[in-house]
C-alpha positions in Angstrom: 130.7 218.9 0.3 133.5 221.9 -0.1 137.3 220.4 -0.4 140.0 222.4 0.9 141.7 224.6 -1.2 145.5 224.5 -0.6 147.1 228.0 0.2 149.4 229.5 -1.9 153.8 228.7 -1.6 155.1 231.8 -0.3 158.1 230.6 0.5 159.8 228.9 3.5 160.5 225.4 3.9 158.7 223.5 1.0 158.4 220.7 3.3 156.5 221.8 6.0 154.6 223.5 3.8 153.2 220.4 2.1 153.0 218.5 5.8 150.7 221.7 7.0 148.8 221.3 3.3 148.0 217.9 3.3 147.3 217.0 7.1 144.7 219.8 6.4 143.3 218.6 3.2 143.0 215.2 5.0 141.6 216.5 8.0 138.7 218.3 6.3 138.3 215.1 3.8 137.7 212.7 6.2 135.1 215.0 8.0 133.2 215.2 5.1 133.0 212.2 3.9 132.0 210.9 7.5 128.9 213.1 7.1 127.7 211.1 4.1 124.4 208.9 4.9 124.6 205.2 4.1 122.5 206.1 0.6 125.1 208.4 -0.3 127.8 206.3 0.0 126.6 203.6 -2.0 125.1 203.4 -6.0 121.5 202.3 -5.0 118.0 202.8 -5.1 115.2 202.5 -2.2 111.4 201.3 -2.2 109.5 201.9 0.9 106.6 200.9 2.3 106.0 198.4 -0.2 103.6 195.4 0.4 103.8 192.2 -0.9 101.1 189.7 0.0 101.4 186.0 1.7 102.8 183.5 -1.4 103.1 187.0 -3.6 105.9 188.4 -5.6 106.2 191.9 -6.6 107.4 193.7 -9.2 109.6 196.2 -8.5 111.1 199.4 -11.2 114.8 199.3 -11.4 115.8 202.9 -10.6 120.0 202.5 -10.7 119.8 204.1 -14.2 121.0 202.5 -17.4 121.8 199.4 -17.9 123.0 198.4 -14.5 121.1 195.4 -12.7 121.3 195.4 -9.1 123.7 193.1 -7.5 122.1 192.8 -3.7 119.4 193.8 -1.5 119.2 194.8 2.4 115.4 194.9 4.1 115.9 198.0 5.9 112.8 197.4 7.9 109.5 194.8 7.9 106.2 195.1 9.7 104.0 191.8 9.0 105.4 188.4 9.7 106.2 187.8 5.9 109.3 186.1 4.5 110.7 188.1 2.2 113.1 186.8 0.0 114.5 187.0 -4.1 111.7 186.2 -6.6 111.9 183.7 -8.8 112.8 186.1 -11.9 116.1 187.0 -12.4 116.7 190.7 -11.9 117.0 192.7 -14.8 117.9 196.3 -15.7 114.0 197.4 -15.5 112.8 195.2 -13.1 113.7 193.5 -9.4 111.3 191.0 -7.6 110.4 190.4 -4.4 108.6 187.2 -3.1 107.0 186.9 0.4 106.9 183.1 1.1 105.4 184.0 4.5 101.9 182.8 5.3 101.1 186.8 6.2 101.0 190.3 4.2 104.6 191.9 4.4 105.5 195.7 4.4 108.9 195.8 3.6 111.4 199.1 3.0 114.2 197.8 0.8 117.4 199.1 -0.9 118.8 197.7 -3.7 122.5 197.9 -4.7 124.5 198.0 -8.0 
């Protein structure tokens, strides 16, 4: 994203000037950050198209970076009549888990949050 660069004071009312400046900087700011995607918006980390079996939990690589352990999850989308919820193991900063308690194979696209 490219910020607005403020045009030089050539003199004139100071005022105005920095009324014209700053509804413009605003302007341009709030279009671009309206462009961002959900993903960009938001420190996280996305696993598609993974499947967990009926009664199964996975284990799933931590990819926030560091040391940071991922607060929340949001199933973005599920084929398979699964029930997909937190495993059992507490998160950690390698690993999240998955369990499908469902008496069917899930997919599952997930994205994790810091």
């Amino acid at each position: 994203m490219r910020f607005f660069i403020m045009k030089e004071f050539r003199g004139g009312d100071p005022a105005e000037y920095l009324r014209n400046a700053f509804t413009s900087v605003l302007r341009n700011l709030h279009s671009g950050l309206s462009q961002l995607t959900f993903a960009e918006n938001f420190k996280s980390f996305t696993v598609q198209d993974l499947v967990i079996a009926a009664g199964a939990t996975e284990e799933i690589r931590n990819d926030l970076g560091n040391t940071e352990v991922p607060s929340l999850r949001l199933i973005l989308r599920q084929s398979g009549g699964g029930a997909i919820i937190d495993g059992v193991t507490a998160w950690s900063s390698e690993f999240v888990y998955l369990t499908n308690t469902g008496g069917t194979d899930a997919t599952v696209t997930a994205i994790f949050f810091r």
